[in-house]
N, C-alpha and C positions, 0 to 999 in steps of 0.2 A: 504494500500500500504506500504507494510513494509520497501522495500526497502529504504525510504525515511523518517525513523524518527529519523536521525542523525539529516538531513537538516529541521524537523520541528521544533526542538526544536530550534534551533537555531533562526527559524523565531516567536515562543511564545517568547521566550526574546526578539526580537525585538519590539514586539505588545506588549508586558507588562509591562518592562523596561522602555520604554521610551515615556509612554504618564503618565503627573502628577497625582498623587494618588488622590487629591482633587478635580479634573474637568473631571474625566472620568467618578463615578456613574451617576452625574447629566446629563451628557450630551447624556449617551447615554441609559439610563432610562433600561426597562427590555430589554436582547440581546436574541436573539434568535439565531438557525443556523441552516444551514445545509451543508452537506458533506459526506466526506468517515474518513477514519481512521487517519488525519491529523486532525482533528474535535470532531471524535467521543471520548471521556473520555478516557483516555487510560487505566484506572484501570477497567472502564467497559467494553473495548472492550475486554480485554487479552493483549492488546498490550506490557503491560509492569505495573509491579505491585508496580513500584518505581519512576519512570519518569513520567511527568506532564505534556500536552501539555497547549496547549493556553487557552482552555476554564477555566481549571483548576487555570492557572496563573490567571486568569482574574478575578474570584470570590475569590479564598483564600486569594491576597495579591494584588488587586486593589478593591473590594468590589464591582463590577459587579454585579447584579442580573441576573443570567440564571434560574433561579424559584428554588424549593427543587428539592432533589435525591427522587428515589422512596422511598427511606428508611426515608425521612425526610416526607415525605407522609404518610406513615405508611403501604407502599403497598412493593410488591415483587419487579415489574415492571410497566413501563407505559407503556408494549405491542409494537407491533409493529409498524413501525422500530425501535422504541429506545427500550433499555433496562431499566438498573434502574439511571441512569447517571440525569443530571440537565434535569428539567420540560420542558424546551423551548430551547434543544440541540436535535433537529433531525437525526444527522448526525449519519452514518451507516457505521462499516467498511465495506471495500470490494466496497461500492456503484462506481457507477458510473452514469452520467449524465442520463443515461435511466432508472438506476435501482432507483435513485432520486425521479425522477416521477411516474413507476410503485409502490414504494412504499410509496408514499405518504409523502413523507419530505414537497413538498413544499404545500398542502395543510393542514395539520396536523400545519401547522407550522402557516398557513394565517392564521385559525382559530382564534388561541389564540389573535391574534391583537382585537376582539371582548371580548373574553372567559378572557384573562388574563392583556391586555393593552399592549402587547410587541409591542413596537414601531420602535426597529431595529434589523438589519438581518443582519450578515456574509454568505456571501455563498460561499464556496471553492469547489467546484467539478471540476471532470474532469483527473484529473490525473492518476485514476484507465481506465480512454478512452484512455492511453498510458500505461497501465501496462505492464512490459517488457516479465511478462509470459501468456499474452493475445497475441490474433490473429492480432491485431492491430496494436501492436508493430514488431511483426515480421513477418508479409509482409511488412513493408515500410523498415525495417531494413537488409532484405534480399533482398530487390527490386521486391519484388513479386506483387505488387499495383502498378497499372498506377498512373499518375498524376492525371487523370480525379477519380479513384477508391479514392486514398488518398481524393481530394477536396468533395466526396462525404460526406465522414466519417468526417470531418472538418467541414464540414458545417450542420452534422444532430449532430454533439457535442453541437456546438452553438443554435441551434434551441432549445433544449433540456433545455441548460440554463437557455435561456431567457423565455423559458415556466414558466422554477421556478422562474427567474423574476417576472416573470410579475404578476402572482399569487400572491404572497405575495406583490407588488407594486398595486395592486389594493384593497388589504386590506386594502392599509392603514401605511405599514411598509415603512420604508426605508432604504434602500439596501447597505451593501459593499461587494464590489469584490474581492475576490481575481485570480489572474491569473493561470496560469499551471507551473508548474516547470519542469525540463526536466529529468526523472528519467535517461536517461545515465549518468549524471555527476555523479551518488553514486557510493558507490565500489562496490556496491554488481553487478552493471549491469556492470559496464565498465570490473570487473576484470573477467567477463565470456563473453561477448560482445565485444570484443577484438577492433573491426573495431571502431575507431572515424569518419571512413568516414559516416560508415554507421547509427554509431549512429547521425550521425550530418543530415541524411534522418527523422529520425524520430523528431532531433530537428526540423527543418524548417517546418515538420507538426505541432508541438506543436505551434510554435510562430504563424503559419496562426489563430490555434483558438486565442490565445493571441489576435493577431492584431483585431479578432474579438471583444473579449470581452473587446478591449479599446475601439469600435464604442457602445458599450452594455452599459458601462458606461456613456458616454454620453449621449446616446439614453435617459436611467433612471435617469440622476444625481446622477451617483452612485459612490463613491472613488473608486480608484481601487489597490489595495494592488500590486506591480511588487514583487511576490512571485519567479517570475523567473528569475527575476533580481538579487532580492536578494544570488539567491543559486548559480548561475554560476560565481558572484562574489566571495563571499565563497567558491567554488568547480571550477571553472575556466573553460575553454573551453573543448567542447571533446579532440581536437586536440592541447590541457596543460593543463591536469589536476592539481591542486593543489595541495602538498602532503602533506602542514603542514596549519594552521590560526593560528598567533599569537593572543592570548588574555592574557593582563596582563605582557608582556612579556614570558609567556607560550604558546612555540609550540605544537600545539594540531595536532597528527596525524590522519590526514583524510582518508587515506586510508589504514586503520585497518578495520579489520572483525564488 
């Protein structure tokens, strides 16, 4: 989901930054993950040959174990879904919460709880199930889906999830969540997307999954990362967008290309 890796990096500094360098290998022993391109390496995906999301923060400069690259393997790739990126990083650009499951993130991933001792899991999906140039996004944004059409699609999101839940929670692993963020708040959607009313249709679907995957965490005792909190505070409401975030005393323009 490309639209959205202004607002991911910002949230890797948030997950890397600020938990202590000394308490985080132990604690959370070998990580594993799955996802979309919020996830997936971004030197592996294409995403970007210079920028670094979270996983990468988390191994280069907090000492995380996500297993070896394929190359530290001594192999090409480790096949599909992943490519050659960390041994115990499932996450798939492009994926979404169906494409998770037909592609086997979440069981590829339970395995290793056996195969390699990974004992915790990130899971961020979903936000490719609101991609702004997907069918999904633009019936709710055009008004083309009923209430009853939307709560469908809402509710086979979250099923979806908890599938991959529950999978890896029956291995043996234990779980954090993260939530959906609301891809109208970036520039790339708002400055072609124009209506805030109508982007503000497809937030109120996003937050329904949300609201769901806050009953998901409980349901598993699982944290739950407010990834969508996080970014509309950064990026502000459809209807005020943000145009600058001070950091440092430097205004950084947000709604640049």
């Amino acid at each position: 989901m490309k639209t959205s890796q202004p607002v991911a990096r910002v949230l890797a500094l948030a997950l890397a930054v600020f938990i202590p360098t000394a308490s985080l290998p132990a604690a959370v022993g070998k990580l594993g993950a799955m996802g979309d391109s919020l996830t997936d390496e971004y030197w592996d995906s294409g995403v970007s040959s210079y920028a670094t999301n979270w996983p990468g923060l988390l191994v280069m400069y907090r000492g995380v174990n996500m297993g070896p690259t394929a190359a530290q393997a001594s192999l090409s790739t480790w096949g599909a879904p992943r490519n050659a990126g960390y041994k115990y990083n499932w996450a798939l650009t492009g994926a979404t919460s169906s494409t998770l499951l037909s592609g086997g993130q979440h069981t590829g991933l339970g395995s290793q709880a056996a195969s390699d001792g990974v004992r915790t899991v990130v899971l961020a999906i979903g936000c490719n199930d609101f991609n702004p140039t997907g069918t999904a996004y633009g019936d709710i944004y055009y008004g083309l889906w009923s209430s009853s059409q939307i709560q469908t699609y809402v509710n086979q999101t979250l099923a979806n999830i908890e599938t991959a839940v529950a999978t890896v929670h029956m291995a043996g692993m234990s779980v954090v969540l993260a939530n959906l963020i609301d891809p109208g708040l970036t520039p790339a959607v708002a400055s072609v997307l124009t209506s805030a009313t109508n982007r503000d249709r497809v937030a109120a679907a996003v937050q329904s999954v949300n609201a769901g995957l806050k009953n998901l965490a409980q349901k598993y005792q699982a944290p739950l990362m407010d990834w969508y909190g996080l970014s509309k505070t950064i990026l502000g409401p459809n209807t005020d967008l943000h145009s600058t975030l001070k950091v440092g005393n430097v205004s950084l323009n947000l709604r640049g290309s």
